[in-house]
N, C-alpha and C positions, 0 to 999 in steps of 0.2 A: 418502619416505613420510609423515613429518610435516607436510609441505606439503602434500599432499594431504588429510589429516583437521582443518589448519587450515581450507582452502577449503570442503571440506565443511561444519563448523560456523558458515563464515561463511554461507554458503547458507542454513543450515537455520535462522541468527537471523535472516537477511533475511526469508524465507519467513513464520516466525514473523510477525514485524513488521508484513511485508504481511495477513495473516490481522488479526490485531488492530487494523490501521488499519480496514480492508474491514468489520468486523463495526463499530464504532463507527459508522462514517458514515451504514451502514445503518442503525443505531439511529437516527439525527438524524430531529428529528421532518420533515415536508414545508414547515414555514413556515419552519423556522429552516435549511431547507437553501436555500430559496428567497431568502429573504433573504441569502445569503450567495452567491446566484448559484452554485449547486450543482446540477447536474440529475442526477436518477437515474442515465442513461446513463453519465456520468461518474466516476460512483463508485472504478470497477476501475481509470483511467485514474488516478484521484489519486491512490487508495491505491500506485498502480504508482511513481507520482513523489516521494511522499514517504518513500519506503522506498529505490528503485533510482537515483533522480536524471530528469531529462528524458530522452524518446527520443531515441535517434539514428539518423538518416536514414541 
């Protein structure tokens, strides 16, 4: 059972984390995302990568 609301908590800082990345990026203004080679589309995918690690196929 302790393993179970460890893994839960881990989830719910991940979650967290991703929310917090997701909301900053959107903040970035459109020049400094651009120069950074950043496209709107991309946002949910990066916040996804620096929270979860790379997809796996």
């Amino acid at each position: 059972m302790t393993r179970l609301f460890a893994t839960l908590k881990t989830r719910l800082d991940q979650r967290a984390r991703y929310t917090r990345t997701l909301r900053e990026l959107r903040r970035m203004s459109l020049n400094t995302a651009l120069d950074l080679d950043i496209y709107r589309g991309d946002l949910r995918r990066i916040a996804s990568e620096a929270v979860y690690g790379p997809a796996r196929a």
